[in-house]
Every structure is written in structure tokens, then in C-alpha cells.
C-alpha positions in Angstrom: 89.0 94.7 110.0 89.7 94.6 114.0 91.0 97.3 115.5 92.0 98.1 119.1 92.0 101.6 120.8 92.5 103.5 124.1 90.6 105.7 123.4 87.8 106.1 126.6 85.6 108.0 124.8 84.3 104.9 122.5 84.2 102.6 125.0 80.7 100.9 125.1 79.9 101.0 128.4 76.4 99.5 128.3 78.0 96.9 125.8 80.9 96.3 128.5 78.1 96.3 131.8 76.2 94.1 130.2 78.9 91.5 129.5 80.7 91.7 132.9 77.0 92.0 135.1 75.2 89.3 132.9 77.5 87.1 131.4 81.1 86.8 133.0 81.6 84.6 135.5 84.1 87.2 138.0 81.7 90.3 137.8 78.2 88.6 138.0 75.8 91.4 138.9 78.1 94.5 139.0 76.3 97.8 138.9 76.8 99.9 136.1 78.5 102.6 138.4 80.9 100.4 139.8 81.9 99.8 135.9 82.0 103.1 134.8 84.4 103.8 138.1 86.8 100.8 136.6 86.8 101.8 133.3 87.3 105.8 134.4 90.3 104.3 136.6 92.5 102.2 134.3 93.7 102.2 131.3 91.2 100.5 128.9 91.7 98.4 125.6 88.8 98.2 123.1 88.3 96.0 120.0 86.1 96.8 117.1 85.1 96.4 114.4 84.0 99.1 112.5 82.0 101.8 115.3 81.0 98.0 116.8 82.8 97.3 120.3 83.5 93.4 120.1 85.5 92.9 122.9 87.9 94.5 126.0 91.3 94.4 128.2 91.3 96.7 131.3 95.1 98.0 132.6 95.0 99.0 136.3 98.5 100.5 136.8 100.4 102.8 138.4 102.5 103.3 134.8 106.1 102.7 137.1 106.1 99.3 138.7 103.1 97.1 138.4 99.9 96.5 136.3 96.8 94.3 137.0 95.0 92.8 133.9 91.5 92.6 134.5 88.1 92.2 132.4 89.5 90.6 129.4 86.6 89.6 126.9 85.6 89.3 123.6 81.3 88.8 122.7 80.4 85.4 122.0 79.7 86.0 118.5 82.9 87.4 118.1 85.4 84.5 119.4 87.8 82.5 117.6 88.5 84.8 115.6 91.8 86.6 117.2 90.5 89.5 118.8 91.5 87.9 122.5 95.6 88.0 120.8 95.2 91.2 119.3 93.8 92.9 122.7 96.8 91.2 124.2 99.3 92.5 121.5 98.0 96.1 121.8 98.6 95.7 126.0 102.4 94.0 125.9 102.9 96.4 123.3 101.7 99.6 124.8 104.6 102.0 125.8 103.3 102.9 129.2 103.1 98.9 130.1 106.3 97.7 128.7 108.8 98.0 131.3 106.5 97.6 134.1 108.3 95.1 137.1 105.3 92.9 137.1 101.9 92.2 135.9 100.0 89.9 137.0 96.0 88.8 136.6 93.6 86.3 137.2 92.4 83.9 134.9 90.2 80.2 135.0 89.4 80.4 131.5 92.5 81.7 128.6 96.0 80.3 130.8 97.3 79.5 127.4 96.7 82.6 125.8 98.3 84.2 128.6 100.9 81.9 128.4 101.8 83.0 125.5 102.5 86.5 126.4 104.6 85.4 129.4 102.3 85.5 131.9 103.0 81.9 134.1 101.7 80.7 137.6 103.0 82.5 140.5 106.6 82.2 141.2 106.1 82.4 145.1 102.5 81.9 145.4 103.0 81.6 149.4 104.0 85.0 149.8 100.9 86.4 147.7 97.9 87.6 149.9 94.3 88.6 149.0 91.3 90.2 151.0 88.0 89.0 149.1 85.0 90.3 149.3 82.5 87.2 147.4 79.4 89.6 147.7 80.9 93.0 146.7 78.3 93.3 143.7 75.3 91.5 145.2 72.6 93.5 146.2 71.8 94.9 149.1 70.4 92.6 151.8 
């Protein structure tokens, strides 16, 4: 059985480093620090199964007015099987999150999971902003 904790304490971190330096597509080569600063920062969502960590959603929120979904996965082996809803679930459902203004996150890969929680394409796209830095995680030069 799948279930999904806050809990920080058994988060996986070289289970959740591994997956966002080696195998996500948005974190490519992120240093372990710079994950253990996220994950010590927001408000994290783990699935297992059993003592196993299968998969994560990471909450960075103020707990007032707005919260940023970021890092959603689930391991490879692992997909198809729900754990992406039930992550979700456990976040629309968490007290702290539920009467947030907005949320909002980023996503090339799961629109219609999303979707499905109420997340949709920006409303005003034109009046949203960013300031990217592409080679935040390479390494140094």
C-alpha cells in the first residue's frame, strides 16, 4: 500500500538527488546541497511504499497567499500506478494549502494530471515575469 507523508525526516534525499540531478529534465545536474536547501525550505510530500521512497511533490509557500509546486516525481519503476494522483490528493488536500490565493507550477510533461486538480494555463500570461538563470546547476567554469 502507497502512502504519502510530510514528514522531513524520511525523505530520501539521496533517492530524491539522484532523480532530480540525473534523471529529470528541469534539475539536470543539481548539487546535492542545493537539494537538501529545497527540501529544508518547503513543505515536502513523499510517497512510499513500505520504508521505500517511490516518488515526491515539493510545496514552496508562504502558508497565506501563494504556493509554487515544484519537483513532482514518481521512479520509473513505480509509474502508472497512481502515486502522481495520490501526491496530488495529499497537496490539494493539505490544510495549510487549501485556501491559498494561487498556486501555480511548471509543467511540460503531466498538464492533464494537473488539469485535473484545477491547475489551467495562465489566465494573464502577459503580466507574468521570470528571471532565469539556464546554468544555475552547471558546474563551475
Amino acid at each position: 500500500m502507497i502512502k504519502i507523508s510530510t514528514d522531513a525526516a524520511r525523505l530520501d534525499v539521496v533517492l530524491i538527488h539522484s532523480f532530480l540531478s540525473d534523471e529529470s529534465h528541469w534539475a539536470r545536474g543539481i548539487t546535492r546541497e542545493r537539494v537538501e536547501r529545497a527540501l529544508a525550505n518547503s513543505l515536502c510530500f513523499g510517497a512510499y511504499e513500505g520504508d521505500r521512497q517511490i516518488g515526491l511533490a515539493r510545496v514552496v509557500t508562504d502558508f497565506a497567499t501563494f504556493a509554487w509546486l515544484a519537483d513532482v516525481f514518481v521512479v520509473q519503476t513505480q509509474r502508472g500506478r497512481g502515486v502522481g494522483a495520490l501526491l496530488m490528493d495529499a497537496v490539494v488536500a493539505h490544510p495549510e494549502l487549501t485556501n491559498l490565493r494561487r498556486a501555480a507550477l511548471v509543467t511540460s510533461s503531466a498538464p492533464g494530471l494537473y488539469a485535473r486538480y484545477g491547475f489551467a494555463p495562465l489566465a494573464k500570461p502577459a503580466i507574468w515575469m521570470e528571471r532565469l538563470n539556464p546554468d544555475a546547476y552547471a558546474p563551475p567554469a
